[in-house]
C-alpha positions in Angstrom: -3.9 -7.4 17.0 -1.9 -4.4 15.2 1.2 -4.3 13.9 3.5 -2.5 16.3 6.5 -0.8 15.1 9.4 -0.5 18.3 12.3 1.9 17.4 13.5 0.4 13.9 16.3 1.5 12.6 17.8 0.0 9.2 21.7 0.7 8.1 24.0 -0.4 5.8 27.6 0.3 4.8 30.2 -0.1 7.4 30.1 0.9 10.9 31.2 4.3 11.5 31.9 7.4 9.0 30.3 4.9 5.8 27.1 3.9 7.6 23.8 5.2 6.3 20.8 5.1 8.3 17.6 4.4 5.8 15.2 3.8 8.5 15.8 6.0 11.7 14.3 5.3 15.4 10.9 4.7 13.8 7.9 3.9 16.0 4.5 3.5 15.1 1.2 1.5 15.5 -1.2 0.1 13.1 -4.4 -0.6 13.9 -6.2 -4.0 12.5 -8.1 -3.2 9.2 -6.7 0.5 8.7 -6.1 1.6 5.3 -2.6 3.4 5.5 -0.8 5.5 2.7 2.8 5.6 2.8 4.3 9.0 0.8 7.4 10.2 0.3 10.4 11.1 -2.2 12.7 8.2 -3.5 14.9 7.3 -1.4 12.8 8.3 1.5 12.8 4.9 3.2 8.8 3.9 2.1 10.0 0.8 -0.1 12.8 -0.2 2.9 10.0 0.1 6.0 7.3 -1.9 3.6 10.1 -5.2 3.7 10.8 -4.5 7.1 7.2 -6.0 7.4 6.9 -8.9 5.5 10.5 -10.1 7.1 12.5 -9.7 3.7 15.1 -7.2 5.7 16.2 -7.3 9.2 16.5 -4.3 11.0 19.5 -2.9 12.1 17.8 -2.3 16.2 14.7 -2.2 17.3 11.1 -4.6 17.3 8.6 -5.4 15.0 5.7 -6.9 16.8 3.1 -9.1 14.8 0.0 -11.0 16.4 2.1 -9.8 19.6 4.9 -11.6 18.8 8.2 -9.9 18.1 9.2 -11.1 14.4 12.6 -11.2 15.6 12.5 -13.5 18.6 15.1 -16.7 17.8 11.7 -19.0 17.5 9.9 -17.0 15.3 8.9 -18.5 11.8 9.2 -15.6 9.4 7.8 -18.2 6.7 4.8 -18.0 8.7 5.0 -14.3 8.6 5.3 -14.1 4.8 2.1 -16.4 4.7 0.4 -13.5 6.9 2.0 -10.8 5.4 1.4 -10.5 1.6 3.9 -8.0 -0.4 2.9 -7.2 -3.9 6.0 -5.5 -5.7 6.2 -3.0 -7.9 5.2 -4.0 -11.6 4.4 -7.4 -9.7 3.2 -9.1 -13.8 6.9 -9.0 -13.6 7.4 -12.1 -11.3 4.4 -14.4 -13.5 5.7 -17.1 -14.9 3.0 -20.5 -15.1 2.0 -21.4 -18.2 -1.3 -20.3 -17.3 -3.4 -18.1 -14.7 -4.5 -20.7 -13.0 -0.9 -22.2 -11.8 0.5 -19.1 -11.4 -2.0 -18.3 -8.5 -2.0 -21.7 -7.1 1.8 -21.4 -6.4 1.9 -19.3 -3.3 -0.2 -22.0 -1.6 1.2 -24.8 -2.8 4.4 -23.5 -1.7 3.2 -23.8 2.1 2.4 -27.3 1.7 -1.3 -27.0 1.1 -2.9 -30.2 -1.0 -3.4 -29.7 -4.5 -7.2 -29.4 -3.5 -7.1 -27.1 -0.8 -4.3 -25.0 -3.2 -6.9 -24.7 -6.1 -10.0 -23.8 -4.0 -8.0 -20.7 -2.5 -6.8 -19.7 -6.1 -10.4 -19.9 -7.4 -11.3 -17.7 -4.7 -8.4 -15.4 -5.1 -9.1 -15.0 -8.8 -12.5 -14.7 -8.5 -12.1 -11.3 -5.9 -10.2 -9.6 -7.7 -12.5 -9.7 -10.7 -10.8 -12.2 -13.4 -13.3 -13.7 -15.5 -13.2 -17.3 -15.4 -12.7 -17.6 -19.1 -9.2 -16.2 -18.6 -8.4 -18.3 -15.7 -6.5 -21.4 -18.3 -4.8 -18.7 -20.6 -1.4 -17.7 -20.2 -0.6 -14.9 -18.2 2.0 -13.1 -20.8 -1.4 -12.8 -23.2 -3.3 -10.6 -20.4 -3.4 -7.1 -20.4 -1.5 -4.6 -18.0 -4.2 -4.6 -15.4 -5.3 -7.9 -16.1 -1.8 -9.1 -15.4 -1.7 -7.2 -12.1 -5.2 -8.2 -11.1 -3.3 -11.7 -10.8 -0.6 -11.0 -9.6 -2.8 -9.6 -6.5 -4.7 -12.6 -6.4 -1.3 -14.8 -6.1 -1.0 -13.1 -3.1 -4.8 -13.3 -1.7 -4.1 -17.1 -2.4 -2.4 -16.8 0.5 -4.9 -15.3 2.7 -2.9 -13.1 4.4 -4.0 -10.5 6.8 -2.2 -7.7 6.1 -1.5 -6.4 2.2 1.2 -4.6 1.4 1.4 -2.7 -2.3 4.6 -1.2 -3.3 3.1 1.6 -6.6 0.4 -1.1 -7.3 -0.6 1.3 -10.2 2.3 1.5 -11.8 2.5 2.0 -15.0 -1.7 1.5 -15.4 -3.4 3.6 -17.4 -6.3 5.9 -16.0 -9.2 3.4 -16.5 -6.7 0.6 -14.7 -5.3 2.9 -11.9 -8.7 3.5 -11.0 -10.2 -0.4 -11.1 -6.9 -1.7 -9.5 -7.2 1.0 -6.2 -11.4 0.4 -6.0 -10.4 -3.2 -6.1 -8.1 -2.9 -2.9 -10.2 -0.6 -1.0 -13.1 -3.6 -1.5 -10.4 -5.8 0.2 -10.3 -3.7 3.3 -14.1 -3.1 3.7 -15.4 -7.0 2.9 -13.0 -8.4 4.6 -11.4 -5.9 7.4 -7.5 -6.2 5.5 -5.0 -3.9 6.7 -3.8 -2.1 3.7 -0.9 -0.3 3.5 0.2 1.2 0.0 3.4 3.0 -0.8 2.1 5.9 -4.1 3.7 8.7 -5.7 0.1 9.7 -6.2 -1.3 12.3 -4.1 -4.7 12.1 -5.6 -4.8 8.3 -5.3 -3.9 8.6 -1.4 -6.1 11.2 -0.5 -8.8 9.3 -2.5 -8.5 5.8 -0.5 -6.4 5.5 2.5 -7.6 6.3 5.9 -4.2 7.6 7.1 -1.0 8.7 5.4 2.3 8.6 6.9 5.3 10.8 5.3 8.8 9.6 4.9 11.8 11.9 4.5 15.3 11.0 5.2 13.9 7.2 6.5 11.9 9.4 9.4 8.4 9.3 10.0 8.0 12.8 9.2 4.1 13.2 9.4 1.1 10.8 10.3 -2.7 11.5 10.3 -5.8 11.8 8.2 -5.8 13.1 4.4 -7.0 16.1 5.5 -4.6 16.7 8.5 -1.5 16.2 6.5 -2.6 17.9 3.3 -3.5 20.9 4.9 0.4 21.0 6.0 0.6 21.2 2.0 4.0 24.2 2.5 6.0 21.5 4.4 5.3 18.9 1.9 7.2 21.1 -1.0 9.7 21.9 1.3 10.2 17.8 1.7 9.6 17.8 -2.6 6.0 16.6 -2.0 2.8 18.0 -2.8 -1.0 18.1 -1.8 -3.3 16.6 -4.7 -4.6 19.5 -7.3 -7.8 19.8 -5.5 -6.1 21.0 -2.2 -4.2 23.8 -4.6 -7.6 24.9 -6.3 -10.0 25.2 -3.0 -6.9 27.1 -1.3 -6.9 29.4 -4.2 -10.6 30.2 -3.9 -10.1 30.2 -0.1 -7.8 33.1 -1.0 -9.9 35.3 -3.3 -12.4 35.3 -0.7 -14.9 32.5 -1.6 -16.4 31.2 1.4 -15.4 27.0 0.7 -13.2 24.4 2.5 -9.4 24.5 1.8 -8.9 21.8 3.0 -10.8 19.3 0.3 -8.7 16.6 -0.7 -10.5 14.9 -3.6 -13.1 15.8 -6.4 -16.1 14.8 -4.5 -15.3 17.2 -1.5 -14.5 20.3 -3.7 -17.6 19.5 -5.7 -19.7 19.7 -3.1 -18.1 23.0 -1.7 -18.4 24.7 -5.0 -22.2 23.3 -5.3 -22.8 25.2 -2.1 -21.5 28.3 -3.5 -23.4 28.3 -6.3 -26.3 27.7 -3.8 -25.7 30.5 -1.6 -25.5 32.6 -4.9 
């Protein structure tokens, strides 16, 4: 069932002159298995919404509905929720601390009473999807590499077998070759086994490049929500918002202008790519 967003609105301060709204009358629908980018300045509300989710902050007003039950019903087991919901933080290596790979990823399960069996078979899966070579798996987790480290701090989460994944800048700090293996590696998550993905970027390029929809933030408002191509192409009220369109979008437009017959609307390599093969084609 999606996840179904009801008028959420988040403040804090104190009531009246002093109270800041950082999630405003928001209302929104995800689908099961969608892929969905979440853009927007700092301070725009991205990292707030994302914890609305996973039950870490308790809106203000409004309903989050999960498996069609509102998360905020008296009854309602949010550690359940957090089980089903996975959140992966910013630099998430930052929260390792077993002594080796292993234990680290068997904690989230053990943590919801799973046996010690049952616990090790999920991390052994968990590991093993996101790519870790099983030589690794009994080495400490301080003596990894950057993406190594956050490969594992993914799995702790998978360990979990959630249904939804949320990624707060999963790539942060990653190097090219490590953006690139990290963002492939959730994208397989979605397709093999129909996750719903949502990741908060800075990166337009990585966005346009994955997700199936963006949404845009400003001022804790759902400012815009469609396709790559639909909200790109509104690249003049991104700046105005201090966003942007990814380079590509900024190059085809420029041809577009000069008169070259090609798509300005392309949103990653591949699409310009094949715009500028068919130019070369046409002659």
């Amino acid at each position: 069932m999606p996840i179904i967003i009801d008028h959420l609105t988040y403040s804090y301060g104190d009531a009246g002159a002093d109270e800041k709204k950082a999630l405003d009358d928001i209302s929104l629908t995800i689908p099961d298995g969608q892929f969905v980018g979440i853009i927007g300045h700092t301070g725009s509300g991205k990292s707030t919404l994302m914890q609305h989710l996973n039950g870490l902050l308790k809106a203000t007003s409004g309903h989050i509905y999960f498996d069609g039950q509102d998360i905020y019903d008296k009854d309602y087991k949010l550690k359940e929720l957090r089980s089903r919901v996975g959140l992966v933080f910013q630099y998430p290596e930052h929260q390792l601390f077993e002594i080796d790979v292993f234990s680290d990823v068997c904690f989230g399960p053990k943590n919801l009473g799973l046996s010690k069996a049952d616990a090790e078979y999920r991390a052994f899966n968990a590991l093993r999807s996101v790519g870790m070579p099983e030589e690794l798996y009994y080495q400490s987790p301080f003596d990894l590499s950057g993406g190594q480290k956050r490969r594992v701090a993914i799995a702790g989460v998978l360990a979990m077998e959630p249904k939804v994944l949320i990624l707060d800048e999963p790539t942060a700090g990653l190097d090219p070759k490590g953006r690139d293996e990290i963002l492939g590696l959730i994208k397989s998550l979605q397709t093999q086994k129909n996750m719903t993905i949502l990741l908060v970027s800075h990166s337009m390029e990585d966005v346009a490049e994955y997700v199936d929809r963006i949404l845009v933030m400003d001022a804790g408002r759902i400012k815009m929500d469609g396709t790559p191509r639909e909200v790109f192409h509104r690249y003049r009220e991104l700046e105005e918002m201090g966003l942007a369109a990814p380079q590509v979008t900024y190059i085809m437009q420029g041809l577009l202008e000069k008169g070259y017959e090609v798509d300005g609307d392309c949103t990653t390599v591949a699409e310009a790519a094949d715009e500028i093969m068919k130019l070369f084609r046409r002659g």
